[in-house]
Structures are given as C-alpha cells and as structure tokens.
PDB file of N, CA, C and O in Angstrom:
ATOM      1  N   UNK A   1      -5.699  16.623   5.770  1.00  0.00           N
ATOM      2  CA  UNK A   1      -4.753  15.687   5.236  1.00  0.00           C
ATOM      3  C   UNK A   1      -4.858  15.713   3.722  1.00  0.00           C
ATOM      4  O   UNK A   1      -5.849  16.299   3.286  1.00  0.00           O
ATOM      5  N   UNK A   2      -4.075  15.220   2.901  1.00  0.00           N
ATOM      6  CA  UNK A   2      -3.855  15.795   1.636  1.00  0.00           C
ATOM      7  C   UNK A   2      -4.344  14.173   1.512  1.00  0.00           C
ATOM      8  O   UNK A   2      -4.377  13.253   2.330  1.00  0.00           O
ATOM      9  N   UNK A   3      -4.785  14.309  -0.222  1.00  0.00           N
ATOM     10  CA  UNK A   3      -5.001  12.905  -0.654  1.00  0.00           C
ATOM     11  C   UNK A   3      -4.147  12.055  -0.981  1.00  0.00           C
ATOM     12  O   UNK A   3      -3.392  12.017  -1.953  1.00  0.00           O
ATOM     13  N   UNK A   4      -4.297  11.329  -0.086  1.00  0.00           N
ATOM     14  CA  UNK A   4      -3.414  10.113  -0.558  1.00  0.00           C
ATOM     15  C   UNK A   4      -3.052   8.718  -1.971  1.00  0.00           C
ATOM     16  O   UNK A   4      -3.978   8.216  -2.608  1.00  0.00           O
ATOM     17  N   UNK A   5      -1.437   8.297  -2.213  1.00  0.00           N
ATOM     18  CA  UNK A   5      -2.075   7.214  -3.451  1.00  0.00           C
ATOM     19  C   UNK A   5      -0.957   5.706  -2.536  1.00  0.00           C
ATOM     20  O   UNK A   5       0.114   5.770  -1.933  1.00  0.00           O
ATOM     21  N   UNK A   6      -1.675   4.785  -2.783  1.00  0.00           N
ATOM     22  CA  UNK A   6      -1.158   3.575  -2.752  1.00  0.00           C
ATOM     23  C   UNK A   6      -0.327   3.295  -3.908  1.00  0.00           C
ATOM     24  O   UNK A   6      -0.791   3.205  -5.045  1.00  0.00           O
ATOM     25  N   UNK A   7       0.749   3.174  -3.657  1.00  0.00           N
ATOM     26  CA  UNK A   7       1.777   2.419  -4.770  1.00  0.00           C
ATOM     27  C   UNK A   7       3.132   1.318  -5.081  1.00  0.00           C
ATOM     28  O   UNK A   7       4.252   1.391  -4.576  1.00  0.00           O
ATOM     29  N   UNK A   8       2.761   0.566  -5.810  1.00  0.00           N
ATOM     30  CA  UNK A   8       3.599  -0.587  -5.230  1.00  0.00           C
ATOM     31  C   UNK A   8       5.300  -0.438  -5.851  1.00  0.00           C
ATOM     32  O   UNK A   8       6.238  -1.131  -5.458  1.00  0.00           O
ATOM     33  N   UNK A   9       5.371   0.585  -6.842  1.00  0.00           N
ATOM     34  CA  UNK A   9       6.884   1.194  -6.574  1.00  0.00           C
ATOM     35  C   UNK A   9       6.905   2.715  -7.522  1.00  0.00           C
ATOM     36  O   UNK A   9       6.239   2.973  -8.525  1.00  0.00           O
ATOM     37  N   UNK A  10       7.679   3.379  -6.972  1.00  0.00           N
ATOM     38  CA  UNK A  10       7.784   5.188  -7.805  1.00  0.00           C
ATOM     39  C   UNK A  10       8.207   5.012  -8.801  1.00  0.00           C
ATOM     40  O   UNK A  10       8.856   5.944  -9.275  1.00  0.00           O
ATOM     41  N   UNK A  11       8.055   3.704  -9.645  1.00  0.00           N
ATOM     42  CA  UNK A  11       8.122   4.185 -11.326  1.00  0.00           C
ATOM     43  C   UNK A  11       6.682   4.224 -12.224  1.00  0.00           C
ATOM     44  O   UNK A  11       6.428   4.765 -13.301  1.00  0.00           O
ATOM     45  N   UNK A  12       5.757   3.315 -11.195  1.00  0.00           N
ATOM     46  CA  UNK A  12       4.599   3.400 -11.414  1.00  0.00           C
ATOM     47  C   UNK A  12       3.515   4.538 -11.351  1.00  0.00           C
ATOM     48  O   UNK A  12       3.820   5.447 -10.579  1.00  0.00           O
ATOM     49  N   UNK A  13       2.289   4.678 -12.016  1.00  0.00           N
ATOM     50  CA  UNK A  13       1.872   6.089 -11.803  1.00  0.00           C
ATOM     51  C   UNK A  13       1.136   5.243 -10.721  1.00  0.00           C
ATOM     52  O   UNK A  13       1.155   4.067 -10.359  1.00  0.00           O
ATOM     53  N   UNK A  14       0.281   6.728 -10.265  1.00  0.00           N
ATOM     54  CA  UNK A  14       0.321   6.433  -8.881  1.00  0.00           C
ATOM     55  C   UNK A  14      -1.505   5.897  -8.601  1.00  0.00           C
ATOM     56  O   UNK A  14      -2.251   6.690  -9.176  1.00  0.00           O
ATOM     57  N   UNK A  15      -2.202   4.873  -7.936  1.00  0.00           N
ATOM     58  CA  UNK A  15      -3.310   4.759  -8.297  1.00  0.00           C
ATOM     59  C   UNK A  15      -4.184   5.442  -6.798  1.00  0.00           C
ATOM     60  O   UNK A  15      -4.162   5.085  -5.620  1.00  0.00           O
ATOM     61  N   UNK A  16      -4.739   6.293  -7.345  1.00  0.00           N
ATOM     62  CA  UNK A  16      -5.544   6.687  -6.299  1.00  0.00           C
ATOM     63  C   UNK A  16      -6.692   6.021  -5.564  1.00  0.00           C
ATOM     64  O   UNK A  16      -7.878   6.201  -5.841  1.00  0.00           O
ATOM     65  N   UNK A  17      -6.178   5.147  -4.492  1.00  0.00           N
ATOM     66  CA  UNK A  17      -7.253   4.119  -3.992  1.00  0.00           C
ATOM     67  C   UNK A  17      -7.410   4.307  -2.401  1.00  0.00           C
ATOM     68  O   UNK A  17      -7.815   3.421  -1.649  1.00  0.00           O
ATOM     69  N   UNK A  18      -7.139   5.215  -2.127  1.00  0.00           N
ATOM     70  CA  UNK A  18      -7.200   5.516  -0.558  1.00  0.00           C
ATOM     71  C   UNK A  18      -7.628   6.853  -0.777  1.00  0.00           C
ATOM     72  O   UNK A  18      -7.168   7.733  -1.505  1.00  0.00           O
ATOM     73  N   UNK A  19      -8.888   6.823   0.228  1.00  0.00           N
ATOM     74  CA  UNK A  19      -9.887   7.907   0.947  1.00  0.00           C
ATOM     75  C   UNK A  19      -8.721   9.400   1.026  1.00  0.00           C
ATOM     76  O   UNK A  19      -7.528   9.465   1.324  1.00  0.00           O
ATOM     77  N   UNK A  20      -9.572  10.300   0.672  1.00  0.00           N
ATOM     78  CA  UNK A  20      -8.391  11.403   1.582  1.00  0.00           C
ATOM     79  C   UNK A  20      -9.338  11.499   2.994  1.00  0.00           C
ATOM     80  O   UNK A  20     -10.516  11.176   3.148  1.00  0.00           O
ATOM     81  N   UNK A  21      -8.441  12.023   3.889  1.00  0.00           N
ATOM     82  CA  UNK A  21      -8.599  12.226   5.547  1.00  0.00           C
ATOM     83  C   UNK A  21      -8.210  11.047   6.222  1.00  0.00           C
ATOM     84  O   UNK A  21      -7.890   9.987   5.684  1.00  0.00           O
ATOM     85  N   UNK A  22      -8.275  11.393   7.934  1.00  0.00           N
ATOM     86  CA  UNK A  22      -7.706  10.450   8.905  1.00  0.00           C
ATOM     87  C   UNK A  22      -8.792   8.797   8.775  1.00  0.00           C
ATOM     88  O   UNK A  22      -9.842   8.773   8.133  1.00  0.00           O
ATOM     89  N   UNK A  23      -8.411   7.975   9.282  1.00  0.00           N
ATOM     90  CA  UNK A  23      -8.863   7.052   9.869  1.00  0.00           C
ATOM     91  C   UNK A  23      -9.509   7.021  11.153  1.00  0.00           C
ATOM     92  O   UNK A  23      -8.997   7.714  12.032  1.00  0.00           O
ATOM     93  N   UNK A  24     -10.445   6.409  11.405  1.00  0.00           N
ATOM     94  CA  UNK A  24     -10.648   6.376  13.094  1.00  0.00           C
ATOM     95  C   UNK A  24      -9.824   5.645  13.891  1.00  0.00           C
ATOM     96  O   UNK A  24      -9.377   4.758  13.163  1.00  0.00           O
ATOM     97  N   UNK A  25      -9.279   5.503  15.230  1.00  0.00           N
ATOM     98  CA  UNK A  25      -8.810   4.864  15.628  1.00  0.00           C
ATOM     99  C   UNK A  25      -9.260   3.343  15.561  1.00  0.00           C
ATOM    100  O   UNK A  25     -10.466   3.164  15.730  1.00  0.00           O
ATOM    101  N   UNK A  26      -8.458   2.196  15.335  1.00  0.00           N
ATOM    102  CA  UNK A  26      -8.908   0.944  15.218  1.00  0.00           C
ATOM    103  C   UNK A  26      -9.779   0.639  14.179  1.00  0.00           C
ATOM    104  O   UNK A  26     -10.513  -0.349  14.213  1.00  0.00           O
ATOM    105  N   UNK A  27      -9.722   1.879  12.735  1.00  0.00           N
ATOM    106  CA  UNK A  27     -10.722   1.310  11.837  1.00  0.00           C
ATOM    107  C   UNK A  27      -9.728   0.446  10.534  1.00  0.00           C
ATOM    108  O   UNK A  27      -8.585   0.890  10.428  1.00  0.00           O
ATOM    109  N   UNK A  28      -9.983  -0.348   9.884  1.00  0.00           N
ATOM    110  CA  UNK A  28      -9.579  -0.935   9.063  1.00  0.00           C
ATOM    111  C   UNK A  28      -9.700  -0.661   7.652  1.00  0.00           C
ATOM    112  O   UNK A  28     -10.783  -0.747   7.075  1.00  0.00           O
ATOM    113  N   UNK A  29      -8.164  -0.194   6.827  1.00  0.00           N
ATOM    114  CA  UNK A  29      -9.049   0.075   5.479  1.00  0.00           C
ATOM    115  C   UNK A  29      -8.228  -1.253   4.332  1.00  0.00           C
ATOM    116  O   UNK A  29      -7.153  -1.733   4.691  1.00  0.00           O
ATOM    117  N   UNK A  30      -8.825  -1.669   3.124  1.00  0.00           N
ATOM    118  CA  UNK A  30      -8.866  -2.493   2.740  1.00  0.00           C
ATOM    119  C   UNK A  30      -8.435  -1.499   1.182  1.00  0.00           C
ATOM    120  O   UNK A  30      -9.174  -0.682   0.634  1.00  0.00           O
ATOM    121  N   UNK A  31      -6.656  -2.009   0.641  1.00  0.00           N
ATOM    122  CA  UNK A  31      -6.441  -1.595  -0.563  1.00  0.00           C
ATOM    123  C   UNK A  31      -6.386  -2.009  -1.549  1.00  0.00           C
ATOM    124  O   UNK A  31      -5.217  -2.345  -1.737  1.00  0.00           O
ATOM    125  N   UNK A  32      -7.071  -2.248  -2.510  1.00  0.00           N
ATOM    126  CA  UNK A  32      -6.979  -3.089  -3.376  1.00  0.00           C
ATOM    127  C   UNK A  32      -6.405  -2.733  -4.337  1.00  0.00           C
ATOM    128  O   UNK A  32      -6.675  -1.570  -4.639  1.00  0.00           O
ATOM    129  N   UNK A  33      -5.570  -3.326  -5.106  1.00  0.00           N
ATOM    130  CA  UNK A  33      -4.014  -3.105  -6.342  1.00  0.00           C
ATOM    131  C   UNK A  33      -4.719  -3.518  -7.391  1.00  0.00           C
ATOM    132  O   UNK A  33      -5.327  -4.574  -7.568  1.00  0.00           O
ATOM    133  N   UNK A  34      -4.498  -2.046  -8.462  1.00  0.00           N
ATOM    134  CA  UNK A  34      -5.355  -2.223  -9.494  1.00  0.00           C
ATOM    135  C   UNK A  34      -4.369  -2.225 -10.701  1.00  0.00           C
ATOM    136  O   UNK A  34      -3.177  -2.124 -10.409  1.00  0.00           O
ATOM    137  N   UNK A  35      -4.688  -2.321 -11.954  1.00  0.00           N
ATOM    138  CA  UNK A  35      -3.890  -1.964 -12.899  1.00  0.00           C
ATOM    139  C   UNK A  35      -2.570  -2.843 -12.988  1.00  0.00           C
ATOM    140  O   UNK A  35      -1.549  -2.398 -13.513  1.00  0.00           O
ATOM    141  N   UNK A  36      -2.656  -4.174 -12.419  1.00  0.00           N
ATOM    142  CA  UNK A  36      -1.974  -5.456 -12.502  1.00  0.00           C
ATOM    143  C   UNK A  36      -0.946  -5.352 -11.738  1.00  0.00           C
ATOM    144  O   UNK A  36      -0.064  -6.207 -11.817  1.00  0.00           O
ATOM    145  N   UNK A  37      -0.850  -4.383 -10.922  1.00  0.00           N
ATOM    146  CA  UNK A  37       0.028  -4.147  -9.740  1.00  0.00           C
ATOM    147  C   UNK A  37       0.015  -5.528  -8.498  1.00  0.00           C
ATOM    148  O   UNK A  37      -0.868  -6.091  -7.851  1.00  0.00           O
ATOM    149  N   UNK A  38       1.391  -5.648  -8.609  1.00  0.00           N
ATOM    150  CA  UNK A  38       1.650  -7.275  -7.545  1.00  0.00           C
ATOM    151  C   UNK A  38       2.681  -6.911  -6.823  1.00  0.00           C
ATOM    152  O   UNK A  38       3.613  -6.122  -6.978  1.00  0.00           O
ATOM    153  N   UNK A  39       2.182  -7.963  -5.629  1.00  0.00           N
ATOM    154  CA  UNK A  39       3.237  -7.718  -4.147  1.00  0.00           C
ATOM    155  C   UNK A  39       4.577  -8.737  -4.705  1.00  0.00           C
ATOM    156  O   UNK A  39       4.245  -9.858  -5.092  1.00  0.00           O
ATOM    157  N   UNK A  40       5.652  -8.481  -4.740  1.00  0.00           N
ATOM    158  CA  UNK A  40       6.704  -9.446  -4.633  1.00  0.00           C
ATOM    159  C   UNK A  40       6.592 -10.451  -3.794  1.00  0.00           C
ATOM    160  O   UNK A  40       6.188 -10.336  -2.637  1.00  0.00           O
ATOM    161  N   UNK A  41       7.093 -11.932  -4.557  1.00  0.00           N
ATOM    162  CA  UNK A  41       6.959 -12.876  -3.538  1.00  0.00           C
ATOM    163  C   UNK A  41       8.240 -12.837  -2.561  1.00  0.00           C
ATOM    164  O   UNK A  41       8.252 -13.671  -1.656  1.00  0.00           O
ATOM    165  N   UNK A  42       8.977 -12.224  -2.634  1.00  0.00           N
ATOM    166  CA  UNK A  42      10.195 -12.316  -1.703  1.00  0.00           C
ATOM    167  C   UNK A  42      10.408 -11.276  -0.555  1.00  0.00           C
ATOM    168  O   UNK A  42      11.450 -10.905  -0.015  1.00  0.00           O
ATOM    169  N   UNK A  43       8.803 -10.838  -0.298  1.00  0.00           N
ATOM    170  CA  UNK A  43       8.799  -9.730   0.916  1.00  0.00           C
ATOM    171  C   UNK A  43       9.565  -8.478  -0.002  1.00  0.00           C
ATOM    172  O   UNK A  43      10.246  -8.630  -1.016  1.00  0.00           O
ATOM    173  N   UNK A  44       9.243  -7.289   0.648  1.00  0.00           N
ATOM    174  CA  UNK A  44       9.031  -5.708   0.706  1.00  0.00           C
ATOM    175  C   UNK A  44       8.829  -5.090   0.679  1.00  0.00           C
ATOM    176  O   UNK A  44       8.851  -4.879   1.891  1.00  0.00           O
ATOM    177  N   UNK A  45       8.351  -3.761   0.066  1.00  0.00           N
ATOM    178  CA  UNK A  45       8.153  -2.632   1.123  1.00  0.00           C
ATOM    179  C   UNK A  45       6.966  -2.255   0.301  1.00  0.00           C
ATOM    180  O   UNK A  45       6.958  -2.625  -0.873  1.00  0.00           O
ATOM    181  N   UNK A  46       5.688  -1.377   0.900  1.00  0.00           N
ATOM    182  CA  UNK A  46       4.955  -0.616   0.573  1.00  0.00           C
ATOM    183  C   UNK A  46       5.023   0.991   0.835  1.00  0.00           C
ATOM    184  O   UNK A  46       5.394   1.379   1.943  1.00  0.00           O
ATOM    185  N   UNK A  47       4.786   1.619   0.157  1.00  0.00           N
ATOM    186  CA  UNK A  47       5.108   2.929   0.639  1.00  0.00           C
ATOM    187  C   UNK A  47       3.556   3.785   0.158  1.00  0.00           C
ATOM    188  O   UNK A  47       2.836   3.398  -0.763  1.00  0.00           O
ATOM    189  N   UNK A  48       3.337   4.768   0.857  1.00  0.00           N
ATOM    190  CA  UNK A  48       2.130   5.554   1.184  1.00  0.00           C
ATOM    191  C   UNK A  48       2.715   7.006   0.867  1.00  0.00           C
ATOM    192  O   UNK A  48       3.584   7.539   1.558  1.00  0.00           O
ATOM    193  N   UNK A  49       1.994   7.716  -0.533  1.00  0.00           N
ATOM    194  CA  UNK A  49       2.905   8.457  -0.750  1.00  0.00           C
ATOM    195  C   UNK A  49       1.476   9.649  -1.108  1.00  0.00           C
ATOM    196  O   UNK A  49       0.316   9.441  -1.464  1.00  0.00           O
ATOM    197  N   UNK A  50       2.147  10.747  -0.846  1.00  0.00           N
ATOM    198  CA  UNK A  50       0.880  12.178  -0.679  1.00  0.00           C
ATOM    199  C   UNK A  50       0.710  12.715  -2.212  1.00  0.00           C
ATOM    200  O   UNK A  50       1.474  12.249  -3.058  1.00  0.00           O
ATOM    201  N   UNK A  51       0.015  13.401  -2.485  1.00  0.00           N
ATOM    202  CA  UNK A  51      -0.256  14.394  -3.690  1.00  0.00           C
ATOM    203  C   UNK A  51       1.286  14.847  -4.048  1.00  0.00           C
ATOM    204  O   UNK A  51       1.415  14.781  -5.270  1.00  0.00           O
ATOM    205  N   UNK A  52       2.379  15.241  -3.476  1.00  0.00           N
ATOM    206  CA  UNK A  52       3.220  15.524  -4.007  1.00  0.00           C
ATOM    207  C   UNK A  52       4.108  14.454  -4.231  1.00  0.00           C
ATOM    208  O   UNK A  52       5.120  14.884  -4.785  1.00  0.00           O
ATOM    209  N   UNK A  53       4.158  13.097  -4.009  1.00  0.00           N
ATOM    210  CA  UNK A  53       4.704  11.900  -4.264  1.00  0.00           C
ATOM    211  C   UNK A  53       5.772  12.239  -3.114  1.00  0.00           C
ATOM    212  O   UNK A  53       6.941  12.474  -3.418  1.00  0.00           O
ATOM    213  N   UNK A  54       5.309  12.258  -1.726  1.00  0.00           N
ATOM    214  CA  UNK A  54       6.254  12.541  -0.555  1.00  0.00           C
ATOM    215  C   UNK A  54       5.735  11.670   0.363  1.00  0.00           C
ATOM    216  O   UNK A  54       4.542  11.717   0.663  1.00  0.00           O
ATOM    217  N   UNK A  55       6.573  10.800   0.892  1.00  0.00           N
ATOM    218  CA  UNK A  55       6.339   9.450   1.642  1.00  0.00           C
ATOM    219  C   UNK A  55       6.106   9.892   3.135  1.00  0.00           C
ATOM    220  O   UNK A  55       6.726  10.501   4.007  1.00  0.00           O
ATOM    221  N   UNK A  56       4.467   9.051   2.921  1.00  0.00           N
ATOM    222  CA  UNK A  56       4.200   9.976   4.413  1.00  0.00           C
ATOM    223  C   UNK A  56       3.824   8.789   5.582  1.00  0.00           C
ATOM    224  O   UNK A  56       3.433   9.027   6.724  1.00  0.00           O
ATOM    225  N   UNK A  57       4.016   7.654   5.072  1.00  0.00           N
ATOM    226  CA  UNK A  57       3.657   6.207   5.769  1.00  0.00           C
ATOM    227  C   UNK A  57       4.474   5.050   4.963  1.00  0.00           C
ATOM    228  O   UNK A  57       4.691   5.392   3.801  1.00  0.00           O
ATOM    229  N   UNK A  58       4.994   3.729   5.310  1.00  0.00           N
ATOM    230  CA  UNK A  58       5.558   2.617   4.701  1.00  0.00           C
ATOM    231  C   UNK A  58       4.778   1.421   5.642  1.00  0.00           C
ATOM    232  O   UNK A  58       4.074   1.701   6.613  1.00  0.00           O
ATOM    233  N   UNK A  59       4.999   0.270   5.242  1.00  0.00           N
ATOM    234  CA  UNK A  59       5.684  -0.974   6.149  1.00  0.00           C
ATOM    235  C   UNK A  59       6.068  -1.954   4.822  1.00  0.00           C
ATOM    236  O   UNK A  59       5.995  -1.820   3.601  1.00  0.00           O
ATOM    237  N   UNK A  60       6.435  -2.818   5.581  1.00  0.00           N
ATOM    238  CA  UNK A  60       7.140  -3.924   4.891  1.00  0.00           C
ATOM    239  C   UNK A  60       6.799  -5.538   5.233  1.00  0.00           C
ATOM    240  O   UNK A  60       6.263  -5.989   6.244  1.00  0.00           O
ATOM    241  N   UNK A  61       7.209  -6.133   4.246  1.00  0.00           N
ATOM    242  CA  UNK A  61       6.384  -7.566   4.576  1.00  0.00           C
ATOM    243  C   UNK A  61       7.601  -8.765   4.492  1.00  0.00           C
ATOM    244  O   UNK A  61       8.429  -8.579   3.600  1.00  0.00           O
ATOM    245  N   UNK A  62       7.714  -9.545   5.039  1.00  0.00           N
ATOM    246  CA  UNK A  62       8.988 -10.534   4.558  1.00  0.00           C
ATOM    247  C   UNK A  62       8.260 -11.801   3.507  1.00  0.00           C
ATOM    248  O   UNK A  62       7.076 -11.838   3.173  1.00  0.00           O
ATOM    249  N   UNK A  63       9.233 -12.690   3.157  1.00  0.00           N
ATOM    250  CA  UNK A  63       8.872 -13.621   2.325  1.00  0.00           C
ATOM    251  C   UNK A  63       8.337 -14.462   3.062  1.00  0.00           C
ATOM    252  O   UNK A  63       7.389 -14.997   2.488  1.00  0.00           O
ATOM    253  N   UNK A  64       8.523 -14.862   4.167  1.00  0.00           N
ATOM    254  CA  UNK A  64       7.419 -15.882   4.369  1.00  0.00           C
ATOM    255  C   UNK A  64       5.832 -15.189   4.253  1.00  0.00           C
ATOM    256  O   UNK A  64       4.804 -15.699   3.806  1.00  0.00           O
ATOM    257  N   UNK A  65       6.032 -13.995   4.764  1.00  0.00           N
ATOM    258  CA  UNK A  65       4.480 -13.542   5.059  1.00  0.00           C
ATOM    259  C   UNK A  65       4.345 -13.497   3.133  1.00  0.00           C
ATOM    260  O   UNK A  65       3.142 -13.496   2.876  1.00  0.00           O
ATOM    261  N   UNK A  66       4.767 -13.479   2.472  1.00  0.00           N
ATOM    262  CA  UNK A  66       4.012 -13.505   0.763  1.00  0.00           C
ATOM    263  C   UNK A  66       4.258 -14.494   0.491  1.00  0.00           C
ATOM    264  O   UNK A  66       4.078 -14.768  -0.696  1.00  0.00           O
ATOM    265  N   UNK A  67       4.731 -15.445   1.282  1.00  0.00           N
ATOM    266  CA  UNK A  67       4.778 -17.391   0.920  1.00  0.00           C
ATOM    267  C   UNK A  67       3.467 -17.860   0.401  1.00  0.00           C
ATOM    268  O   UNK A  67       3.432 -18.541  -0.624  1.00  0.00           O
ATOM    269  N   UNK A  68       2.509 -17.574   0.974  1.00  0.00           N
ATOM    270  CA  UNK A  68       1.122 -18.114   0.735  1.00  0.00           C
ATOM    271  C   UNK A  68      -0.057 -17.452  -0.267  1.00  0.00           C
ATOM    272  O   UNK A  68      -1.127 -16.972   0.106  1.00  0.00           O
ATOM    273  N   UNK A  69       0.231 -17.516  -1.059  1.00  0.00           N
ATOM    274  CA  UNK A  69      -0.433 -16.842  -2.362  1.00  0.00           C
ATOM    275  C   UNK A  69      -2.253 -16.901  -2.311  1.00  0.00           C
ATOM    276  O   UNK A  69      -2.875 -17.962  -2.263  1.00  0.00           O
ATOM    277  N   UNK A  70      -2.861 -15.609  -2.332  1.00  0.00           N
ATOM    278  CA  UNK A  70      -4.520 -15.609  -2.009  1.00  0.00           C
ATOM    279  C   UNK A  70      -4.172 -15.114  -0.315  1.00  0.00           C
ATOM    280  O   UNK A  70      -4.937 -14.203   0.005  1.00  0.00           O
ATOM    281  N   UNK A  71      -3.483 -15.394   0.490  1.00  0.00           N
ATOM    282  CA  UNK A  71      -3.493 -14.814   2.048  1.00  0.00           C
ATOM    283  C   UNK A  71      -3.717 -13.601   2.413  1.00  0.00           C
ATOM    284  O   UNK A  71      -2.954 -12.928   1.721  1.00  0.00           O
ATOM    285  N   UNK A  72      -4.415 -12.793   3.207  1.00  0.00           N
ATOM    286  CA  UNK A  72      -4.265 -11.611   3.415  1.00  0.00           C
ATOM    287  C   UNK A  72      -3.245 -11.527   4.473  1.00  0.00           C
ATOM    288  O   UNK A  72      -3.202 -12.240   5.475  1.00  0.00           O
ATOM    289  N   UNK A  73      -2.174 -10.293   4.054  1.00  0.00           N
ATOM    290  CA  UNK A  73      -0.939 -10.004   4.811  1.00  0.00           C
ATOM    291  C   UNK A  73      -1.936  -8.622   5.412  1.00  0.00           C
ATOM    292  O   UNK A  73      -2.641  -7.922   4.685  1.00  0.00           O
ATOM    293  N   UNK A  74      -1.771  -8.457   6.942  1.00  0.00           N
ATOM    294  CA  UNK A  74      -2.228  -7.696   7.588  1.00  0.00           C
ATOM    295  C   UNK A  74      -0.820  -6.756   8.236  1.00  0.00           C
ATOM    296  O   UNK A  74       0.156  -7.307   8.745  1.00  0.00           O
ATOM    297  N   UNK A  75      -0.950  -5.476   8.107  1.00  0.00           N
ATOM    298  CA  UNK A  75      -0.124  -4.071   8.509  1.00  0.00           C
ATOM    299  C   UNK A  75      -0.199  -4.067   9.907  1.00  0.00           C
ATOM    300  O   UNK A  75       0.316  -3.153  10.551  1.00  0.00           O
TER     301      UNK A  75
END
C-alpha cells in the first residue's frame, strides 16, 4: 500500500499522519489534525488521499455529529 496523507481539503498541503500499510481487521487508528487544520462545524467530508494525491478512502460527518465541540466523531 502506498503511503498515505490525511487532509482536511486539496488546497492544503498534505500532512503525513497515517502509518503506510493495511490495518488489522477491527483495529482503530486515531488522526490527529495538525498545522491548525479544523473540521467544519456544519458537517463534511474527509478524504484519504495516496502519494499521488488520488482519493483512495472518504466519509463524511453531518452537523449535528460536529454540534458538540471536544466530541470524538467516530468513522
């Protein structure tokens, strides 16, 4: 698997905070947004994007789930 970057939109550079390789099944990874990078409070999208900035995973969050500021929103 190619290395992966977490990013909270493609104008941003890209921060490399995710492991390269698979996950185990049922393991949990924990991303933390660096470089003053913030979730919108009005819900949307995350995108999971490869070494070549090619979207290889997303999900999305609505506004209630970013209603509660400090909450962890779970994928």
């Amino acid at each position: 698997m190619n290395s992966l970057s977490a990013e909270p939109n493609r104008a941003a550079p890209p921060h490399p905070a995710v492991p390269a390789g698979p996950l185990a099944p049922g393991v949990s990874l924990v991303v933390r947004l660096g470089g003053g990078a913030q979730l919108g409070n009005h819900g949307g999208e995350i995108s999971l994007l490869d070494a070549r900035r090619l979207k290889v995973d997303g999900v999305s969050y609505t506004a209630e789930q970013a209603a509660r500021e400090g909450w962890t929103v779970v994928f």
